[in-house]
C-alpha positions as CSV (number, residue, x, y, z in Angstrom):
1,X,153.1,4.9,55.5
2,X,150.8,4.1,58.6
3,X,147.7,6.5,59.4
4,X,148.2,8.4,62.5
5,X,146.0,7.8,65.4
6,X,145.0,11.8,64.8
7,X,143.7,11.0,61.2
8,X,142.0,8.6,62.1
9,X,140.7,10.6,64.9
10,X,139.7,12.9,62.4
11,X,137.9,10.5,60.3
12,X,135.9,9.2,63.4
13,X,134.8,12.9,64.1
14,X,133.9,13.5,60.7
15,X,131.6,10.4,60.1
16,X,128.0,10.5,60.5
17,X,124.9,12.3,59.6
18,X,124.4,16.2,61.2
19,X,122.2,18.6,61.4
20,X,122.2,22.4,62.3
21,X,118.8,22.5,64.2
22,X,119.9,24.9,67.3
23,X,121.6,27.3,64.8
24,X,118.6,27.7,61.9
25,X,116.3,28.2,64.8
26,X,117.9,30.8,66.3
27,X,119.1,32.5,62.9
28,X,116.8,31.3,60.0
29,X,117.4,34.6,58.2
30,X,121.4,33.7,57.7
31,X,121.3,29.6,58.2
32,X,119.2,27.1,56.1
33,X,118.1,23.8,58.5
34,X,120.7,21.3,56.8
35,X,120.8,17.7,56.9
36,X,124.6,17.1,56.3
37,X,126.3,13.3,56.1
38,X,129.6,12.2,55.6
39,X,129.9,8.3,55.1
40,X,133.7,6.9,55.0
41,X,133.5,5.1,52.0
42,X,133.1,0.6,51.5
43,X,135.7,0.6,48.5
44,X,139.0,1.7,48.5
45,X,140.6,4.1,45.7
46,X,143.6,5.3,46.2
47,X,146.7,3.4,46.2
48,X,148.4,5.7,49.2
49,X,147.1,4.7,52.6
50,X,144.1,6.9,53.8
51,X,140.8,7.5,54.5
52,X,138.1,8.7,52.3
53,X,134.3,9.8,53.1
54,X,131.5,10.5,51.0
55,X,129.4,14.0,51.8
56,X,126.3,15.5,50.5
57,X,123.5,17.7,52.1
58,X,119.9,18.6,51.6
59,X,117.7,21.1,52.8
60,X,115.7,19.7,55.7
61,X,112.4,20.0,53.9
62,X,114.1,18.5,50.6
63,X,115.8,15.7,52.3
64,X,115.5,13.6,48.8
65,X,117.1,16.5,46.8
66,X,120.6,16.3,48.3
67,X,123.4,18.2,46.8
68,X,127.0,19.2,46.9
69,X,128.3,15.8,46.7
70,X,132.0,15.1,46.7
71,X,134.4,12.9,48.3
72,X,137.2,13.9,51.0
73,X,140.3,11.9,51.1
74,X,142.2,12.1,54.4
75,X,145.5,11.7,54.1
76,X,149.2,12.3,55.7
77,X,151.3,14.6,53.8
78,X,153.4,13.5,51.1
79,X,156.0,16.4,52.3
80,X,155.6,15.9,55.6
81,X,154.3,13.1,56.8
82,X,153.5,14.1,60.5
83,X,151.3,16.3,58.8
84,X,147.8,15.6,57.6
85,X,146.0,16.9,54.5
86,X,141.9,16.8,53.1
87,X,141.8,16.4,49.6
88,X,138.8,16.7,47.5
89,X,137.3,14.9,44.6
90,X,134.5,15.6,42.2
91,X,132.0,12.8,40.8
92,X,131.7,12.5,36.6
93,X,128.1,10.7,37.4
94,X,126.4,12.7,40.1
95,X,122.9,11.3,39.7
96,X,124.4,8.1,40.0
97,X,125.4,8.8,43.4
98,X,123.0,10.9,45.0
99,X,121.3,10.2,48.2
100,X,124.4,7.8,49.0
101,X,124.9,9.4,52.4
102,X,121.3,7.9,53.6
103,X,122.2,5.2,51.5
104,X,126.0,3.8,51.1
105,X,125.0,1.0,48.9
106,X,125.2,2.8,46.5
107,X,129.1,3.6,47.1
108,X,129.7,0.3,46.6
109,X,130.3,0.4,42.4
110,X,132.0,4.0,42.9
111,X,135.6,3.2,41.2
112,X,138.7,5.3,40.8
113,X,137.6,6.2,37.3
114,X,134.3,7.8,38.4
115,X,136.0,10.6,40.1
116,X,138.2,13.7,39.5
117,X,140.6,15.2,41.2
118,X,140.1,18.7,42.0
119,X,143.5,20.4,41.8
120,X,143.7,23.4,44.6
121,X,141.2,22.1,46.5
122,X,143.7,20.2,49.2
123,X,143.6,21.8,52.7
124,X,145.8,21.4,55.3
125,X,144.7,20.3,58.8
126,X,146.3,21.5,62.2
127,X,146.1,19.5,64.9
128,X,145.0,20.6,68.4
129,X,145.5,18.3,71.6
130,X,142.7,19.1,74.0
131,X,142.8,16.6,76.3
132,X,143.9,12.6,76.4
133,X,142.8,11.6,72.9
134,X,140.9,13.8,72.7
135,X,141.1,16.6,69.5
136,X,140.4,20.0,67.6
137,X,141.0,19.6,64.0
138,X,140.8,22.9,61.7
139,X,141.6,22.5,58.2
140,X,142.0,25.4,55.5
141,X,143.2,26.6,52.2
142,X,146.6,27.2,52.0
143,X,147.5,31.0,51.7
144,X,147.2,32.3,48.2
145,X,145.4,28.9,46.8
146,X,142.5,28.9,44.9
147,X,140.1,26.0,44.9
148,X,138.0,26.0,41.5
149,X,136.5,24.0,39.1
150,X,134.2,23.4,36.0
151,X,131.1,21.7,35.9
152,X,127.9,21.4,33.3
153,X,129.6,24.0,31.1
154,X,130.0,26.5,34.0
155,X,133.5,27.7,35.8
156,X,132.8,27.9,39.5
157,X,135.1,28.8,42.8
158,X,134.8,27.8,46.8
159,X,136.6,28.6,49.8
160,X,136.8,25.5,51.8
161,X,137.3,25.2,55.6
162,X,136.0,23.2,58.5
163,X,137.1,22.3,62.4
164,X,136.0,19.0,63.9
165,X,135.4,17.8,67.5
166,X,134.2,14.9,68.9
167,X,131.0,17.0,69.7
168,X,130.4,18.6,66.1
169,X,131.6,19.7,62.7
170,X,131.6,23.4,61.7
171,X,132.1,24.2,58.3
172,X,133.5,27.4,56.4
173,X,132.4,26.3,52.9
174,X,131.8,29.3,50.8
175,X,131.1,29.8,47.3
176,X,133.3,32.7,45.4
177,X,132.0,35.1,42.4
178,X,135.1,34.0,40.5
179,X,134.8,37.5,38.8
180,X,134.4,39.6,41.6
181,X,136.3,37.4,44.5
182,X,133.5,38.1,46.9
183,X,131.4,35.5,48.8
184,X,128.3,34.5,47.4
185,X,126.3,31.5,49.1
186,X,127.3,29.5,52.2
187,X,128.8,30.5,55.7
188,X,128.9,34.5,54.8
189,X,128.4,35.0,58.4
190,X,130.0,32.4,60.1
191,X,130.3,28.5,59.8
192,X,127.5,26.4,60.1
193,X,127.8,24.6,63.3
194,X,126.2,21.1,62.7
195,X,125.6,18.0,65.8
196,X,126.1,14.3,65.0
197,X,122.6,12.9,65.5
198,X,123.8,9.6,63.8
199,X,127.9,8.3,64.5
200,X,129.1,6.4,61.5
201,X,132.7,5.8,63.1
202,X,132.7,1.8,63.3
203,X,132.8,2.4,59.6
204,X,135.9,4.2,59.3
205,X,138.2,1.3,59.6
206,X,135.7,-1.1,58.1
């Protein structure tokens, strides 16, 4: 199986480093200043052909704390094939890993082993043409699917979405009360819109 020119569209859109400048500014009481990258990764670990980034973000002012680091594998569907899907990993060795997105040499000893799949946490992506190669990507949660795992002894739940454009990269991300069902942390009133500042697209396809 070949990767479509819209997945790898996708992955273009999707890799570099972002920020949400205009939108903290004019809403600091509802959107932290982020610093959010997304490096396509050097290795390869998965057998199936796709593409696979590397995200993590920091508070602006805490830009050597990052956090929230996980990897996205873009993929076709293995049901439908025209069809493409973002799956999501978790890293066993976080520490080992963190600050990779300012710093992808670091991605260069991550192996198959070193990660885990997180099982409901697959979204599907639709595909909107806006113009001559040109695209709106919006990914979501199936209906009725629950993304959640367990880390450090704790049980924890997300709601995962995001759209992509050549111009910027909102995301949905939420995190859940897994007790309750309500929205705790993240885009509770409305996505964060970040801007490429820095492209990483000439390493997508290595």
């Amino acid at each position: 199986m070949t990767l479509s020119p819209e997945l790898i569209a996708l992955a273009e859109y999707m890799a570099g480093e972002f920020d949400n400048r205009e939108q903290a500014i004019a809403d600091p009481a509802w959107y932290v200043h982020l610093r959010w990258w997304q490096r396509p990764l050097p290795v390869a670990l998965f057998p199936e052909p796709s593409i696979a980034l590397f995200a993590e973000q920091a508070n602006i002012l805490k830009l050597d704390q990052p956090y929230r680091p996980r990897i996205l594998q873009l993929r076709q569907s293995q049901t439908a094939p025209g069809l493409i899907e973002a799956q999501y990993y978790m890293l066993n060795d976080i520490e080992a890993f963190k600050g990779a997105g300012r710093n992808p040499d670091l991605l260069l000893k991550l192996t198959r082993e070193q990660i885990q799949l997180l099982p409901g946490c697959t979204l599907s992506v639709a595909v909107q043409n806006i113009g001559p190669n040109r695209y709106r990507f919006r990914a979501s949660l199936p209906v009725g699917t629950r993304c959640g795992f367990a880390y450090g002894g704790q049980n924890y739940q997300v709601d995962l979405g995001f759209e992509a454009t050549a111009e910027e990269f909102l995301s949905y991300d939420k995190g859940i009360d897994p007790t309750t069902g309500k929205a705790i942390w993240g885009a509770l009133m409305g996505p964060f819109r970040f801007v490429k500042r820095q492209n990483f697209a000439s390493e997508v396809l290595g």
